[in-house]
C-alpha positions as CSV (number, residue, x, y, z in Angstrom):
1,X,18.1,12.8,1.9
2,X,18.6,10.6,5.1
3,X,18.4,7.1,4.5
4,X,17.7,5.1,7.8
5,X,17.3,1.2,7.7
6,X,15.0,0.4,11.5
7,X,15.7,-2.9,12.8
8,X,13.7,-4.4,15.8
9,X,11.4,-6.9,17.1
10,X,8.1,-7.0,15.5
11,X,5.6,-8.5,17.5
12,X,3.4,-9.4,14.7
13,X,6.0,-11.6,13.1
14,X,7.5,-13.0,16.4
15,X,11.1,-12.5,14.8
16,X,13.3,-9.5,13.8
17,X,12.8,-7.7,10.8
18,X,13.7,-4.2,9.2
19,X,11.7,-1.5,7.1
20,X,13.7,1.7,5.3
21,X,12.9,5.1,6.2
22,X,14.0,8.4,3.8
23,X,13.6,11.5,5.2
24,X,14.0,14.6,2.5
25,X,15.5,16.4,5.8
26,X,19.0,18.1,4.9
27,X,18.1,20.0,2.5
28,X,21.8,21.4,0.6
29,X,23.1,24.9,1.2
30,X,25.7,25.1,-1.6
31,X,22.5,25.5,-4.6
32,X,21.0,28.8,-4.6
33,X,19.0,28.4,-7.4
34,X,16.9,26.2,-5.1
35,X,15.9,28.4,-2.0
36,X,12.5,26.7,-1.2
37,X,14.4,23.7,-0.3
38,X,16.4,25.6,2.5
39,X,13.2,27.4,4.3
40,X,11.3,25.2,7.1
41,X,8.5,23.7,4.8
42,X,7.0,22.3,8.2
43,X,5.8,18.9,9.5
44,X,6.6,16.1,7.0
45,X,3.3,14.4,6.4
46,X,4.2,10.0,6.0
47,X,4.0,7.8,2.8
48,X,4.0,4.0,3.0
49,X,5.4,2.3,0.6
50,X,4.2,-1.2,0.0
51,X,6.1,-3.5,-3.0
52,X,4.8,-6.7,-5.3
53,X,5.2,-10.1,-4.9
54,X,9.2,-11.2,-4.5
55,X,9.7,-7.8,-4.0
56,X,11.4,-6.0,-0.7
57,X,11.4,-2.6,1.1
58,X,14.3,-1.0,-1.1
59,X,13.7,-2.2,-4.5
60,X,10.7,0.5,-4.8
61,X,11.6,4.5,-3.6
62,X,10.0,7.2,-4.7
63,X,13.6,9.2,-3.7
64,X,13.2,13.0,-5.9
65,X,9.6,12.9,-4.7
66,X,10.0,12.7,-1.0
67,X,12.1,15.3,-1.3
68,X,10.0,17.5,-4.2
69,X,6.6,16.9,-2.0
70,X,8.4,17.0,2.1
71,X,7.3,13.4,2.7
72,X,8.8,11.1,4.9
73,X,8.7,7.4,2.9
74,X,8.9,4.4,4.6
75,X,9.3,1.3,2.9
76,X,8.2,-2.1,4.6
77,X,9.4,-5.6,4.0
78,X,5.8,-7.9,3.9
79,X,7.4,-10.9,2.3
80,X,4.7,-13.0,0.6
81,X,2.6,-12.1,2.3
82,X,0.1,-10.0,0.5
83,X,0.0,-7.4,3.5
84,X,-2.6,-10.1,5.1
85,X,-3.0,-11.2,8.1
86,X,-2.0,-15.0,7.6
87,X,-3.4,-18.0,9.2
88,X,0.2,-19.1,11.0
89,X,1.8,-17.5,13.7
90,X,3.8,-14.7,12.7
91,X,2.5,-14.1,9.3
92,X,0.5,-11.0,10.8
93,X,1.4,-8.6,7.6
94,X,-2.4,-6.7,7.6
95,X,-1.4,-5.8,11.4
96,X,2.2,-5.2,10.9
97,X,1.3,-2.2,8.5
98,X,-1.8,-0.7,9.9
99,X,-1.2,-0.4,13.7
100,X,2.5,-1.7,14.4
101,X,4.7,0.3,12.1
102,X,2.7,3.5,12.3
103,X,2.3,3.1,16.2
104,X,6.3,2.4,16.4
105,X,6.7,5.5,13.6
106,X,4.7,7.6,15.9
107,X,6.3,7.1,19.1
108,X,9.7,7.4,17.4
109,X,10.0,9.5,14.6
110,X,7.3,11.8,14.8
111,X,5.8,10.5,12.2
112,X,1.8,9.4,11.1
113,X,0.0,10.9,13.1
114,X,-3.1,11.0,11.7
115,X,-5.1,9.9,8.7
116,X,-4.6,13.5,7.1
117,X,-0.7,13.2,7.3
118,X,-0.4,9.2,6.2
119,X,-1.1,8.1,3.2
120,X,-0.1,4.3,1.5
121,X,0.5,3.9,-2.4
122,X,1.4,0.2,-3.9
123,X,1.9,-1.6,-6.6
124,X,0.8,-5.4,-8.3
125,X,0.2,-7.2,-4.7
126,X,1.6,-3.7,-2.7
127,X,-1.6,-2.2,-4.5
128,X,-4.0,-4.9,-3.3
129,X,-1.9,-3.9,0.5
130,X,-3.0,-0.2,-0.2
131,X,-6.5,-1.1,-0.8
132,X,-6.7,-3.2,1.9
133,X,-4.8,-1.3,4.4
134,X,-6.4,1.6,3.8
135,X,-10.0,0.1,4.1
136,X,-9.2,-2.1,7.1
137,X,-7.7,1.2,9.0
138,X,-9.2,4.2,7.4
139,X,-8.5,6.3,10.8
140,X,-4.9,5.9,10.2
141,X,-4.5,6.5,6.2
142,X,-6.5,9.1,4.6
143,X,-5.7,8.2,1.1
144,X,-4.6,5.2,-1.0
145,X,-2.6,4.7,-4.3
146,X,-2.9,1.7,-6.0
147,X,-1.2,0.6,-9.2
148,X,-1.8,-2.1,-11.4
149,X,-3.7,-4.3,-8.1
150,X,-3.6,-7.8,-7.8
151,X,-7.1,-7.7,-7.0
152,X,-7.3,-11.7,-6.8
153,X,-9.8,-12.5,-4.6
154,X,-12.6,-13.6,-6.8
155,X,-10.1,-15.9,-8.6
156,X,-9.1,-17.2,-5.1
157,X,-12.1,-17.9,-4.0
158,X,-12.8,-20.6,-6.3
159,X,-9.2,-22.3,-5.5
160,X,-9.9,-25.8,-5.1
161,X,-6.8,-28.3,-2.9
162,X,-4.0,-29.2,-5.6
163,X,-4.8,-26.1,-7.5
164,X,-3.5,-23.0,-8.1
165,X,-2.0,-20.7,-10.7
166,X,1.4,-20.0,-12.6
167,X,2.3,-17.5,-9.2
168,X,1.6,-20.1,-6.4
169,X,0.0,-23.1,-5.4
170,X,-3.2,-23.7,-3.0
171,X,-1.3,-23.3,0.0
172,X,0.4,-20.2,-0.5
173,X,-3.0,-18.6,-0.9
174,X,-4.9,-20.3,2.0
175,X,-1.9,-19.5,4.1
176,X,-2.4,-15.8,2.9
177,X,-6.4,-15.2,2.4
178,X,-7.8,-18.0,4.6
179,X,-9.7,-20.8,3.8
180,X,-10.5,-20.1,-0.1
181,X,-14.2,-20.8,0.1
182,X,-14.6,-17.6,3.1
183,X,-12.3,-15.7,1.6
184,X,-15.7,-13.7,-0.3
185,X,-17.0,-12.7,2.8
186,X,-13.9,-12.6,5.0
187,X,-12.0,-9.1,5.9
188,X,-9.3,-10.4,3.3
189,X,-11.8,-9.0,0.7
190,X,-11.4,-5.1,0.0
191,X,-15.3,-5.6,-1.1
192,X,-16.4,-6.5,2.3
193,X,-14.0,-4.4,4.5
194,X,-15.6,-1.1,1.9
195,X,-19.0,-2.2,2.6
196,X,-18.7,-3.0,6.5
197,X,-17.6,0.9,6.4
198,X,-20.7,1.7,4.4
199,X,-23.1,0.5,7.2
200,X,-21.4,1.9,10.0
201,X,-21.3,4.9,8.3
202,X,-17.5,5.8,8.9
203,X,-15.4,7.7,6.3
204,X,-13.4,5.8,3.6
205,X,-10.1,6.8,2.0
206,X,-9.5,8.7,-0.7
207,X,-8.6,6.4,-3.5
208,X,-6.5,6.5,-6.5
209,X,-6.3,3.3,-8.9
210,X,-4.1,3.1,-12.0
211,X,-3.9,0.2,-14.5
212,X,-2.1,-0.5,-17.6
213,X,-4.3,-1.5,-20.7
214,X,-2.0,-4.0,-21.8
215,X,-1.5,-5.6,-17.7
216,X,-3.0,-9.4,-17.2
217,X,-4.5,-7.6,-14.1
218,X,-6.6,-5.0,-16.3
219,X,-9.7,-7.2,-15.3
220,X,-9.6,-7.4,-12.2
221,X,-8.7,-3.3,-11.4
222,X,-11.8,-3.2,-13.7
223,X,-14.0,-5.3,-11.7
224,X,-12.9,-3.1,-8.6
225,X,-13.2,0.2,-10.3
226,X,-17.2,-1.4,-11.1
227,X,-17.5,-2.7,-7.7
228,X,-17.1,0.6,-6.0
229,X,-18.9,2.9,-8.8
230,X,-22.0,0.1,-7.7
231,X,-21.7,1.5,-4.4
232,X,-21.2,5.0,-5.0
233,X,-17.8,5.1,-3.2
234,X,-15.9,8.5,-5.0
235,X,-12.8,7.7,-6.2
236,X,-10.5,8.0,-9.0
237,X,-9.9,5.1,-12.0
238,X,-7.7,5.6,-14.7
239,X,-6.5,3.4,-17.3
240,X,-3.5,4.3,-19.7
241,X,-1.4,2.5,-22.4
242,X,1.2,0.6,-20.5
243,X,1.9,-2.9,-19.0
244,X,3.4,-4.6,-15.8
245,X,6.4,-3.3,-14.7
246,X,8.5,-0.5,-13.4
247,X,7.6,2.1,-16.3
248,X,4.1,2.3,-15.7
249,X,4.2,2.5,-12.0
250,X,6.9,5.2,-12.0
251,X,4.7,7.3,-14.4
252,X,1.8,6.8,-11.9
253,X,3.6,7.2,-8.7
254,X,4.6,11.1,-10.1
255,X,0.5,11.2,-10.6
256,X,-0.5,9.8,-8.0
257,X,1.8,11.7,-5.4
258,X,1.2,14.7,-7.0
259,X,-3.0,13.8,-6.0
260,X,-2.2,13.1,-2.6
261,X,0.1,16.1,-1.6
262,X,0.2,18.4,-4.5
């Protein structure tokens, strides 16, 4: 496994930054008892990576699975910033993942170059990114995992000034979603980016959503898995025994990999 940390200028956050990129590309010679790994398995097709709030780009890697499936993973740093674009300058984090990085992986690496080889799987507010990345640019991901989504945007909609909850305050989430009382109808809803796809016609992403029955999110992944069955949007919803942390989501990552390139 190559382990490459990319620094450079990101444009959509006017400042430096750095994302992680492992490549399951030097594949040992010294274990014969595993002779797929040293045959050519082909082009690598691209996973994104996208981790929860106070979370970073190499807290959360999928390592044996790159390898097991011939997936490049890339893991971005978005901050806070729930993978939205913000209202401040250089709080783009909706643009920075779905046409920056995979325009700067293509031209580099190789790598996404098309829906059907780029896929993005998240968890907590990475799994609200994956639904929302992979609805506001369904020509670059073909299909999204989510885990355990902090699908909030019915609960921030109603966000009066001075409010907020035991995560953030008012600010953080205006600063995030827009102006609370748009969000609804805004293209920081997953709801309204599905259905502006609906009436254009245009293909949506494959979806996968996992939730723990014992997550303080359950509700919300619920409301989700409703809202899309309401609009006849195919996609897979499954609820298991677990809660909020790194045990569920490394049981559902195996899954959900295993659904998007097994």
């Amino acid at each position: 496994m190559a382990y490459i940390t990319v620094r450079y200028f990101s444009n959509c956050l006017r400042r430096q930054t750095a994302f992680e990129v492992f490549l399951p590309n030097d594949p040992r010679t010294d274990q014969p008892w595993e002779p797929e790994k040293k045959a050519d398995r082909g082009p690598m097709k691209t996973l994104f990576v996208l981790h929860g709030f106070s979370g970073s780009a190499w807290n959360w890697v999928p390592e044996h699975l790159a390898d097991k499936y011939n997936i490049a993973v890339v893991a971005p740093n978005g901050e806070n910033g729930f993978w939205l674009d913000g209202l401040s300058t250089g709080h783009r984090f909706g643009t920075l993942i779905g046409e920056e990085m995979p325009d700067y992986l293509k031209k580099t690496f190789g790598l996404a170059n098309s829906a059907e080889d780029t896929c993005v799987l998240g968890l907590s507010m990475g799994g609200f990114g994956a639904l929302h990345t992979g609805l506001a640019y369904p020509e670059r991901f073909g299909k999204v995992g989510a885990m355990s989504s902090a699908l909030i945007v019915h609960e921030v909609a109603g966000m009066k000034e001075g409010s907020g909850n035991g995560i953030a305050n008012y600010e953080y989430y205006r600063e995030c979603f827009g102006e609370p009382a748009n969000v609804l109808e805004s293209d920081s809803n997953p709801e309204t980016l599905a259905d502006k796809l609906l009436a254009e016609g245009k293909k949506l992403p494959d979806i996968y959503m996992s939730c723990g029955t014992e997550d303080f999110l359950l509700e919300q992944n619920r409301e989700f898995h409703r809202f899309l069955e309401s609009r006849g949007i195919a996609h897979e919803y499954i609820e298991s025994e677990g809660t909020h942390d790194m045990r569920f989501w490394g049981e559902y990552t195996e899954k959900i990999l295993a659904w998007m390139f097994g």
